[in-house]
C-alpha positions in Angstrom: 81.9 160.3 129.6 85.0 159.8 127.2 85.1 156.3 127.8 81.1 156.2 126.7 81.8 158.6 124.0 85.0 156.0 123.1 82.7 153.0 122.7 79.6 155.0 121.1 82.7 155.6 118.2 83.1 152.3 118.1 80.0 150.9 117.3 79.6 153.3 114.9 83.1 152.8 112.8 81.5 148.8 112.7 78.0 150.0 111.4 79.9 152.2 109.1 82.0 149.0 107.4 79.2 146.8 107.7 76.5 148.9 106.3 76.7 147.7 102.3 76.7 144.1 103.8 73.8 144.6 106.1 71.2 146.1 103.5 72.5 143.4 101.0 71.5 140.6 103.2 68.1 142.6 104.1 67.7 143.0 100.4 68.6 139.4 99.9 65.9 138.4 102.5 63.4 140.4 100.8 63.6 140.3 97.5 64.7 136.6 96.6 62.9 133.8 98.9 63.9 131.3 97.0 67.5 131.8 97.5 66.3 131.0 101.5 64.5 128.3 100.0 67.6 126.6 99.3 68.6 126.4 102.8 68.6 122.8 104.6 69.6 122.6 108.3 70.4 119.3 109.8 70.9 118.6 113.8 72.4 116.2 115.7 70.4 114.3 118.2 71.2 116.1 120.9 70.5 119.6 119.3 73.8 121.2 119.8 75.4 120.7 116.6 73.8 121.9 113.5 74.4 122.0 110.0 73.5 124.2 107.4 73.5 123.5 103.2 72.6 126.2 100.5 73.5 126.4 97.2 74.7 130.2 95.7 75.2 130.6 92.3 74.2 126.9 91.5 77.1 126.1 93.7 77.1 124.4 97.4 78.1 125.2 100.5 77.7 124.2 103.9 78.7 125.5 107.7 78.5 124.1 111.0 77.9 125.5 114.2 77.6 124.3 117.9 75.2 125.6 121.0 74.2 128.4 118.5 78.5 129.3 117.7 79.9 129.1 113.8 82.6 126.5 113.6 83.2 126.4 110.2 82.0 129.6 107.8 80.2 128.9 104.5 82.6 126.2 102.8 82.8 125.0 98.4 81.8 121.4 98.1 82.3 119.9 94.9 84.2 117.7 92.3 86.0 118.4 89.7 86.6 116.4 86.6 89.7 116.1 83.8 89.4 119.4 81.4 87.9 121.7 84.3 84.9 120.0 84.1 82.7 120.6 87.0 80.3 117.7 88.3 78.9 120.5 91.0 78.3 123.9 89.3 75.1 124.9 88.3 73.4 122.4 90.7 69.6 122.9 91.5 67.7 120.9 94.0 65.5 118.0 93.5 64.6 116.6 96.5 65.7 116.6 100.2 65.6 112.9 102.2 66.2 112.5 106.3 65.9 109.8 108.2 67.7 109.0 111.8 69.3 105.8 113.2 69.5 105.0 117.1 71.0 101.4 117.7 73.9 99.4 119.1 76.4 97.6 117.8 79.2 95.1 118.6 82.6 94.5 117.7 84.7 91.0 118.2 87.9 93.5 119.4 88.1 97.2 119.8 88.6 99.7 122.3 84.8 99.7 122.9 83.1 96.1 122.0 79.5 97.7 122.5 79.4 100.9 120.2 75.8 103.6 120.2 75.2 104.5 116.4 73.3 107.7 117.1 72.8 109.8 114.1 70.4 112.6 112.2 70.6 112.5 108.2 70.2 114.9 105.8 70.5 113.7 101.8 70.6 116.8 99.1 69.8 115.5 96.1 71.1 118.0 93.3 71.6 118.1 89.1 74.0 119.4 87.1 74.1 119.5 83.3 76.7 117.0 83.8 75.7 114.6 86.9 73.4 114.0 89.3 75.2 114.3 92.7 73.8 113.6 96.6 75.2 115.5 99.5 74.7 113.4 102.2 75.5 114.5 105.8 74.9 112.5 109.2 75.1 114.5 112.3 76.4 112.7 115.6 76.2 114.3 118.8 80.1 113.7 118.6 80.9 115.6 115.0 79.5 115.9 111.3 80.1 113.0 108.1 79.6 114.3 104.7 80.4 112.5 101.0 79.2 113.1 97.7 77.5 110.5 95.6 77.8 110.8 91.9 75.7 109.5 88.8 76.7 110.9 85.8 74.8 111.2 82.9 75.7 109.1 80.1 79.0 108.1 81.4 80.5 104.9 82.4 83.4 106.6 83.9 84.8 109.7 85.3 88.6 110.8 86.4 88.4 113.4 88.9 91.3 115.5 89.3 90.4 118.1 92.2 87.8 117.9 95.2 86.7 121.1 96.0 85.6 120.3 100.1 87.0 123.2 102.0 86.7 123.7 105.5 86.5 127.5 106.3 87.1 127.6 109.8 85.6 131.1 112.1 89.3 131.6 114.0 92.8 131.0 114.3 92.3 127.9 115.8 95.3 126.2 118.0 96.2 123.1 115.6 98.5 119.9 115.9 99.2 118.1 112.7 101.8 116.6 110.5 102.8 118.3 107.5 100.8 116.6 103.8 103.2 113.7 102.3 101.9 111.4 100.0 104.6 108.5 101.0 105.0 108.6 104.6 103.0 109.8 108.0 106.6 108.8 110.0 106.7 113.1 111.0 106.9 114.9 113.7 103.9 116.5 114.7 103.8 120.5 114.6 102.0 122.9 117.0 100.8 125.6 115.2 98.2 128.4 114.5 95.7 127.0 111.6 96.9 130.2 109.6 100.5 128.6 110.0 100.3 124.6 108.9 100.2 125.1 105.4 99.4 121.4 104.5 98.5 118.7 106.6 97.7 115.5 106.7 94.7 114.2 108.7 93.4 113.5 111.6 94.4 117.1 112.1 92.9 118.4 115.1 92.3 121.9 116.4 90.9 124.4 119.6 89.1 127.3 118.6 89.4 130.3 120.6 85.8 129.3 122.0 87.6 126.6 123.6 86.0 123.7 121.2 87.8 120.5 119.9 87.7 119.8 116.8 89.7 117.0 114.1 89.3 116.6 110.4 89.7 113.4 109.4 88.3 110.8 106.9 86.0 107.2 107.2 85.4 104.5 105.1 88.5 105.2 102.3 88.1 102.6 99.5 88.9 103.1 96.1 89.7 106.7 96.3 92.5 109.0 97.0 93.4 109.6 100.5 92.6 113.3 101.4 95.1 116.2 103.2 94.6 119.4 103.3 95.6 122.9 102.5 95.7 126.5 103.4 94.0 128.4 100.6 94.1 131.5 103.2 95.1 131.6 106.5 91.9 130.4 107.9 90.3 128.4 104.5 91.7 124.6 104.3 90.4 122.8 101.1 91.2 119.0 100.7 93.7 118.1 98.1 94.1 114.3 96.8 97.3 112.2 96.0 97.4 112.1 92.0 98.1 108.9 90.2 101.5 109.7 88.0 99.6 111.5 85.1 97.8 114.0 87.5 94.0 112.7 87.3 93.3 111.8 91.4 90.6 109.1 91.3 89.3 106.7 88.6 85.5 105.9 89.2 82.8 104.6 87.7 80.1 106.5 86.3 78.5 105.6 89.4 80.2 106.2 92.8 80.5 107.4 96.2 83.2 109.3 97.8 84.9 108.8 101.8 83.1 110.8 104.0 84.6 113.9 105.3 84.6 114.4 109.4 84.5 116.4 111.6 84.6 115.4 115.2 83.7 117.9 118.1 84.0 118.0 121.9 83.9 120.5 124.8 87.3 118.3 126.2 90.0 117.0 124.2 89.7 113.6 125.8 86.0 113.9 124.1 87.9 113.3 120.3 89.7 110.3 121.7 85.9 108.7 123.4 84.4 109.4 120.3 83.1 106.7 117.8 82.5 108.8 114.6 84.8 106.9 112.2 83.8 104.0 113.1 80.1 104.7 112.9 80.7 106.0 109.2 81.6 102.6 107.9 79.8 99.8 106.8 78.8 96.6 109.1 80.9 93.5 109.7 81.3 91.8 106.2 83.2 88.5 107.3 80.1 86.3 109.3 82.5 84.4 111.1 85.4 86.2 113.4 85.9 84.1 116.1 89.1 83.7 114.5 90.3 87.3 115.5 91.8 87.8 118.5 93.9 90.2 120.2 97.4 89.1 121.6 100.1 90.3 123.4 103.3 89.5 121.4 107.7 89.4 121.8 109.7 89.3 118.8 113.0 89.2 117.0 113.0 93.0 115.9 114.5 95.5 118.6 117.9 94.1 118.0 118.3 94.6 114.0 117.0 98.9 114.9 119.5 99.2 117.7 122.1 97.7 115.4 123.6 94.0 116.9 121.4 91.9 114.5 120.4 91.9 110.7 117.6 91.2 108.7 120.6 89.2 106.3 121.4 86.3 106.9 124.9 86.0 108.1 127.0 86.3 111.3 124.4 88.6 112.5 121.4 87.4 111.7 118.4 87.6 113.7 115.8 85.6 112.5 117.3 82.0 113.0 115.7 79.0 114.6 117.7 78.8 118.2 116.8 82.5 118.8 113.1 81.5 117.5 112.8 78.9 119.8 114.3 81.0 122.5 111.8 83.7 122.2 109.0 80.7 122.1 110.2 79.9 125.3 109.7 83.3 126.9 106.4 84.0 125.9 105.3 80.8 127.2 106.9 81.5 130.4 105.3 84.7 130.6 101.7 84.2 129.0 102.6 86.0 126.1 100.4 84.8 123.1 103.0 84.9 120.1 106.4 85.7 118.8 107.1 87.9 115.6 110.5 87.1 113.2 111.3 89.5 111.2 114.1 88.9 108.2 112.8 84.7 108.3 112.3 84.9 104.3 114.6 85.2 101.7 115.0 88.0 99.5 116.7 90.2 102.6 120.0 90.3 100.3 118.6 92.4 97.3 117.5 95.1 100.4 118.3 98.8 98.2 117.8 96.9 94.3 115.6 94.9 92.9 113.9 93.9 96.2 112.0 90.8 95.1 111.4 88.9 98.1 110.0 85.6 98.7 107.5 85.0 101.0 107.3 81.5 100.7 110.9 79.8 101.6 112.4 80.7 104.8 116.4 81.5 105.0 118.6 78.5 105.5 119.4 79.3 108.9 115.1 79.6 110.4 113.3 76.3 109.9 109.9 77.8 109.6 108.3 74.2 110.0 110.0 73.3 113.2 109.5 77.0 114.5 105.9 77.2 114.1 105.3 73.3 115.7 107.9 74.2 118.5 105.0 77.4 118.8 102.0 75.1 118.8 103.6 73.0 121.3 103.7 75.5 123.8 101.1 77.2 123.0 102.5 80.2 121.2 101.1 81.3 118.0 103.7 82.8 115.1 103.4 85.7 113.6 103.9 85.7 109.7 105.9 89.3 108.4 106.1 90.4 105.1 108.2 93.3 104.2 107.1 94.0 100.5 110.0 96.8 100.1 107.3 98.7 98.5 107.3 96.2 95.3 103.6 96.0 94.8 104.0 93.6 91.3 106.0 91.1 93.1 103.8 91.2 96.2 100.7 90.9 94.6 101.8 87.8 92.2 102.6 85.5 95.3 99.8 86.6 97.6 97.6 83.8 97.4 100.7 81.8 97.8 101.9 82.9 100.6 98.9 83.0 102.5 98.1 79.5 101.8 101.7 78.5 103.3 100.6 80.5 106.1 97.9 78.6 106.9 99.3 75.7 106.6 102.0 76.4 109.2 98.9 77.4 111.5 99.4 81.1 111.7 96.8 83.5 111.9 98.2 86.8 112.2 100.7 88.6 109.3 102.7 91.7 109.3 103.5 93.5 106.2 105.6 96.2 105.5 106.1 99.0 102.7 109.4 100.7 103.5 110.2 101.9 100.3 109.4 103.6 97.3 106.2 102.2 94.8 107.4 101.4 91.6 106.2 103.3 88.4 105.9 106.8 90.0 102.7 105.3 92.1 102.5 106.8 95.8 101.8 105.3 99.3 98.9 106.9 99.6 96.9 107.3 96.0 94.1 105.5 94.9 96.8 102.8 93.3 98.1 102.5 97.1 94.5 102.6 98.7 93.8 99.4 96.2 96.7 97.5 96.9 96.6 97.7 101.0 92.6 96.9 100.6 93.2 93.7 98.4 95.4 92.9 100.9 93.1 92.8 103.8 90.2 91.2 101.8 92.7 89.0 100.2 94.3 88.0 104.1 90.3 87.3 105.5 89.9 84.9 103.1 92.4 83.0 104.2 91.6 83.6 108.0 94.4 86.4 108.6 94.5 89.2 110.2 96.6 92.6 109.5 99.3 94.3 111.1 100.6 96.9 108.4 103.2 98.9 108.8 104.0 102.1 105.8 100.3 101.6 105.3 97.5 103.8 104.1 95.9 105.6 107.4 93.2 104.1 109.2 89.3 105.1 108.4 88.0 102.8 110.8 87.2 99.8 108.0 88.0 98.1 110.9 84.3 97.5 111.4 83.4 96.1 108.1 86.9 94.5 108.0 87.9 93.4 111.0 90.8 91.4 110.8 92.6 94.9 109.9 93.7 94.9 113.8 96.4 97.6 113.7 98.9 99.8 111.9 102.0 101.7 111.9 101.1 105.1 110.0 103.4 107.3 112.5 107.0 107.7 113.9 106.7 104.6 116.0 109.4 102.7 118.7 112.1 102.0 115.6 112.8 106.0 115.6 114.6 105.5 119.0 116.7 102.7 118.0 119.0 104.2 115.3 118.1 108.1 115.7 117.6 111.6 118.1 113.7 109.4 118.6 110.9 110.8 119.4 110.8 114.1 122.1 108.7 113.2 125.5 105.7 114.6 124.1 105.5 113.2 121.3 103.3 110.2 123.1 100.7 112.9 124.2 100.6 114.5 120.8 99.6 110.4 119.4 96.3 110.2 121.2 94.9 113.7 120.0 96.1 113.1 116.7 96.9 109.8 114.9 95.2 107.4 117.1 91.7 109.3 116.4 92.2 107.6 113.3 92.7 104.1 114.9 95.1 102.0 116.6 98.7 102.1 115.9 101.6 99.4 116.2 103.7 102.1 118.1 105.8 98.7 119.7 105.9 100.3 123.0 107.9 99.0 126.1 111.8 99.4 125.5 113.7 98.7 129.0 116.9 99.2 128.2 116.2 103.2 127.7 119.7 104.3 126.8 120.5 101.1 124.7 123.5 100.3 126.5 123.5 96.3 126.4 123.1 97.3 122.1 126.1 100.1 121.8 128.3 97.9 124.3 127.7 94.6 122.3 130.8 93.6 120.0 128.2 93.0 117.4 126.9 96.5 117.1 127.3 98.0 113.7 125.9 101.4 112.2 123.4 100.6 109.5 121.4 103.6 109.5 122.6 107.1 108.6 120.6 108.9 110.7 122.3 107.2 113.6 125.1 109.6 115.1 125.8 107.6 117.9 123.5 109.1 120.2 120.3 107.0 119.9 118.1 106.7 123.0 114.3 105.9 124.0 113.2 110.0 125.4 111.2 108.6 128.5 111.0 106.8 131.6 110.4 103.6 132.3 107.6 103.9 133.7 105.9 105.8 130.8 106.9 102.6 128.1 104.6 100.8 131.1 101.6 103.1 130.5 101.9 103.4 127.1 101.1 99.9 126.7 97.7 101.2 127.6 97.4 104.6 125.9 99.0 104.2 122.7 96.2 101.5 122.0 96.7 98.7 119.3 95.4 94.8 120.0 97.9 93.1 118.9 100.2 94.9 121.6 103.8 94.5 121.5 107.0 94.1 124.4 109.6 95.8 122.1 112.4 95.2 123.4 114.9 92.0 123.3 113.9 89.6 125.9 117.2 89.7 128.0 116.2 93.2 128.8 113.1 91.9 130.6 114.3 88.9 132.3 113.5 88.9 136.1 113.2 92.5 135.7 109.5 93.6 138.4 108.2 96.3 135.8 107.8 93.5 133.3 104.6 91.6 135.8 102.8 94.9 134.3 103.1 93.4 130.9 102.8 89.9 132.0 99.5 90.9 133.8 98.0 93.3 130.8 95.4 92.1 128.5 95.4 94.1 125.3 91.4 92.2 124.7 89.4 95.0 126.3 85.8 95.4 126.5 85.6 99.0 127.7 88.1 102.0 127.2 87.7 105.3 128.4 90.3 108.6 127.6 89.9 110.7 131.4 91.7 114.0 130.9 94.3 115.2 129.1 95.8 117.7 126.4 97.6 117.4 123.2 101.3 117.1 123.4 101.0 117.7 127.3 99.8 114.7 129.0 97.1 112.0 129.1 95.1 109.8 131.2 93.7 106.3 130.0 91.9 103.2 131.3 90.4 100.5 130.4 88.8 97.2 131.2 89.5 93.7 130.0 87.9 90.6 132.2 86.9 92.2 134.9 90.6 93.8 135.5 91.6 98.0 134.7 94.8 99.0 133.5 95.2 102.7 133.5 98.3 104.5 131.7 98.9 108.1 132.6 101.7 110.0 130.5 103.3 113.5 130.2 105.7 115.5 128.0 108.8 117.3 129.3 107.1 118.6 132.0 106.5 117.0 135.8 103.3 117.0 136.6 100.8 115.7 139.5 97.6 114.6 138.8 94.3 113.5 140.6 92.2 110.8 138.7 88.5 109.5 140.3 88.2 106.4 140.4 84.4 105.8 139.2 85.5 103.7 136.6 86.0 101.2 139.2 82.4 99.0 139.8 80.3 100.4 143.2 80.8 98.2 145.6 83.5 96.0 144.8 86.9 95.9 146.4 90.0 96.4 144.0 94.0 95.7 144.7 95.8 98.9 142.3 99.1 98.2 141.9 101.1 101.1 140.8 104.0 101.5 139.0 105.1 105.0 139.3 108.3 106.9 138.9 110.7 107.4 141.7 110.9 110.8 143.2 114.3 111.3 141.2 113.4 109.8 138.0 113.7 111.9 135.2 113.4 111.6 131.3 116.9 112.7 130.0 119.2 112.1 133.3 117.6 109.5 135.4 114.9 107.3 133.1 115.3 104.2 134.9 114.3 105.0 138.3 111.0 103.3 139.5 108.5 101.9 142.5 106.4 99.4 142.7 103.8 99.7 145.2 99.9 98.1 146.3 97.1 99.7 148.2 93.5 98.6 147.9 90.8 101.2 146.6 87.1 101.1 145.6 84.6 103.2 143.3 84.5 106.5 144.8 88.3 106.6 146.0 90.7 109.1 144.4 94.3 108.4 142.8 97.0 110.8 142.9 99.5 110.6 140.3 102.9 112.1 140.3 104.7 111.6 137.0 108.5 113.0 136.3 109.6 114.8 133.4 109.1 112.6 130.1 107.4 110.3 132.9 104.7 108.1 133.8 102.8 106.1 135.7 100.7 102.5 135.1 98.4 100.3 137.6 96.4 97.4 137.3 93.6 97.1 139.1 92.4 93.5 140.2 89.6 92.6 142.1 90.5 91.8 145.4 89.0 88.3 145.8 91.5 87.9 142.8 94.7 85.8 143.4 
């Protein structure tokens, strides 16, 4: 009896608080219909995910919700322009469009080649005294789009200072993000309640209490502002933009379009990392031939100026000269590697920390860029072009054309550039200035049949689809950290998949052998060039784990880090020898952030699976219907030893073969900061 008594008082204390609400909404409901009028629902194909627009007060809002749950509470959207001017308040609705799309699509390289574009649209079309603006969301069956399209009235251009997109989630959701910079995403990533994060950049991703996925997260950035967001209150982000030096955000056209805004969702966490949302929300293909883009494996002359025994300078210790060229030419061809990198081969290295004006036309005295790239051709190694800018966007821009035409005419097809330093003038990395420049670059480079590898770049929206010869970027703390400082922790590789890679694929530059960098700290020609290097550098894993990361941390044009001595007869390296980063079919099996992660996928008929955890040992057992029915496969596994461990035995491995079929089951025992990597070849293969 006091326990019913106990809960009868309990209903009634919540009756009592919500009693003014209640009758307000009743009277809402009764006495203004066209408020309810207002209201536009939108779902997604397969019903569970549905969102809801209404305007209050001449202002909108929307809210999401999945299998009938709120996600995200009524939320602002809007834009604000210079002098508090609104373009979204006192909006009234015009008309209401929606149309569907259900069609397949193909890619020359991507984790998927064959992509479903599976979507339900809903365009508000809305007028303000000052504009007329469109709210148009798509609904996948994997998350929500949303951007704003603008036509204002009279005007033949706007500056927009503020966007007013919140996203006003229903709990404390469990988060994992990196905190909001406008020069740099090289952080480590935080786990944190969403009431905690305070800013953050995006993809930031998120589990509701309910036990949903979520990640926020942008498409198809051009000519805009990249987006972070911010805590308002502890459960209300609202997107903030990176400000061009006098504070105004975005210069358009009387006439534009913003990104869309995403949200993906997914009962699993593995279900953000399979889903194709960014990628759907940008346009199609706009180069008609690409059977010039390809993904490679590559080596390069790079590890040794990090761990501190070469330099970009040229001098005594100077990595980038023609013998060591030649030398690394030689490996890959032994090895069926597809190209060689050479970083520090252009002059300008000597002004590194003043005017940085580099020239990306003449090679140092000491490379012979001609002989290198024939030596290449010869063997049939391609070269890849590098172009550290040093963040000097002027110089950069005025040789361009240039130095892509010198490219070409050496026969190389693939460039990295670089943007390790500050933009001049007070521009940032990541403005609309920023978003221009690395977006003239890419147009720019497929013109001249180049692809993309940036490094300090903007984030990744997935133009990759309209754009594809933007194969991969840096955008996170990547290999270099563990060269010259404490590195990266162990789980730092499980947090990348959850996170930053939702976005697209990275450059990590996995696959460093020489874990403790003892043939570097030993060598006479090892110098300290980096303060943040007390002496104590070291790659945080196994060996096994760089093995698997070459799968998991996914980028096609996939790099072997480390110097080449360090691979030399060594047996873990066949897993390198025998990966192929051109994959037709990629699939993310289980796994949590920052604790571990499963990965396979399929390239010629061959898997390659990587399976990775943090600080913790753990055992895993992974099906094997990925495999094709009825087909015979031999898995070779490289796994760590029973006594290998992260901090006090890395090194320790075993090699070993069994065959398996569809069906069959794998068990997986990985060490602390461990990890464990198989092929999978058809057994008729030799």
């Amino acid at each position: 009896m006091q326990f019913q008594n106990s809960i009868i008082e309990y209903f009634y204390r919540i009756m009592k608080y919500f009693r003014h609400s209640i009758l307000l909404i009743i009277c809402a409901m009764l006495c203004a219909p066209t408020l309810m009028a207002k209201r536009r629902v939108l779902k997604s194909p397969d019903g569970r995910t549905e969102v809801l627009v209404e305007l209050r007060g001449g202002c909108a809002y929307y809210s999401v919700c999945r299998d009938g749950q709120p996600i995200v509470g009524a939320s602002r959207l809007g834009l604000e322009e210079k002098n508090g001017v609104e373009l979204s308040r006192g909006l009234r609705e015009t008309r209401t469009d929606y149309a569907a799309v259900d069609s397949l699509w193909h890619q020359p390289w991507g984790e998927n080649k064959t992509i479903r574009e599976n979507y339900r649209e809903m365009t508000v079309h809305l007028r303000s005294l000052n504009a007329d603006l469109a709210l148009r969301f798509r609904a996948f069956d994997d998350g929500i789009g949303f951007r704003y399209e603008v036509a204002a009235k009279g005007r033949d251009s706007l500056q927009i200072v503020r966007e007013l997109t919140e996203f006003c989630f229903i709990d404390d959701a469990r988060s994992w993000s990196i905190p909001a910079n406008s020069d740099t995403y090289e952080l480590l990533y935080r786990d944190l309640p969403l009431s905690q994060i305070g800013t953050a950049n995006t993809p930031l991703t998120l589990r509701t209490h309910a036990g949903v996925y979520c990640s926020i997260h942008e498409a198809a950035l051009y000519d805009y502002p990249e987006m972070t967001v911010a805590s308002t209150d502890s459960l209300r982000l609202e997107a903030r933009l990176a400000p061009w030096p006098d504070g105004i955000a975005a210069r358009e056209p009387g006439s534009f379009h913003t990104p869309w805004r995403t949200l993906q969702l997914a009962d699993r966490a593995v279900g953000l990392i399979n889903s194709s949302l960014i990628l759907n929300l940008n346009p199609a293909c706009q180069i008609a031939d690409t059977s010039w883009i390809r993904p490679k494996k590559y080596v390069g002359i790079w590890w040794g100026m990090h761990v501190g025994i070469w330099s970009w300078v040229m001098g005594d210790r100077h990595g980038a000269t023609t013998e060591r060229a030649i030398d690394y030419i030689d490996f890959a061809a032994r090895n069926g590697i597809d190209a060689i990198l050479a970083e520090g081969w252009n002059k300008g290295w000597e002004a590194w920390g003043g005017n940085q004006e580099f020239d990306f036309v003449n090679a140092q005295a000491d490379f012979d860029v001609e002989k290198v790239c024939a030596y290449a051709k010869a063997k049939g190694v391609k070269f890849i072009g590098h172009h550290e800018t040093g963040g000097n966007i002027p110089s950069y821009e005025r040789q361009m054309d240039a130095a892509y035409q010198r490219l070409k005419a050496l026969g190389v097809d693939d460039l990295k550039t670089g943007y390790a330093g500050g933009f001049r003038g007070g521009f940032s990395h990541h403005g609309q200035y920023g978003v221009r420049h690395y977006q003239h670059v890419v147009e720019t480079a497929a013109k001249y049949g180049l692809t993309i590898d940036a490094h300090e770049p903007i984030k990744d929206t997935g133009i990759r689809r309209t754009w594809p010869n933007m194969m991969t970027r840096e955008g996170a703390r990547g290999m270099e950290w563990n060269g010259w400082s404490a590195g990266n922790p162990p789980s730092h590789h499980e947090m990348l998949p959850f996170t930053r890679l939702l976005a697209g694929p990275m450059d990590y530059t996995p696959g460093t052998f020489d874990l403790l960098l003892e043939s570097s700290k030993h060598s006479p020609d090892h110098k300290r060039w980096n303060d943040q290097d007390n002496g104590q550098a070291r790659t945080n894993t196994t060996l096994c784990k760089q093995l698997a990361n070459w799968v998991i941390l996914y980028s096609p044009l996939q790099m072997a880090s480390d110097m080449i001595e360090n691979y030399e007869a060594h047996p873990a390296f066949q897993f390198f020898r025998d990966f192929d980063p051109d994959c037709e079919r990629s699939e993310a099996l289980d796994g949590e952030p920052g604790e571990y992660v499963v990965v396979v996928r399929e390239a010629k008929g061959r898997f390659f699976l990587g399976a990775t955890t943090n600080e913790q040992a753990r055992r895993l057992s992974v099906a094997l219907d990925f495999l094709k029915p009825g087909q015979d496969y031999r898995a070779i596994v490289y796994a760590d030893a029973p006594d290998a461990d992260w901090l006090t035995n890395p090194q320790a491995y075993m090699i070993s073969e069994r065959k398996v079929r569809h069906g069959d089951t794998l068990d997986i025992r990985m060490a602390p900061g461990g990890g464990q990597a198989v092929t999978f070849v058809p057994a008729a293969s030799r």
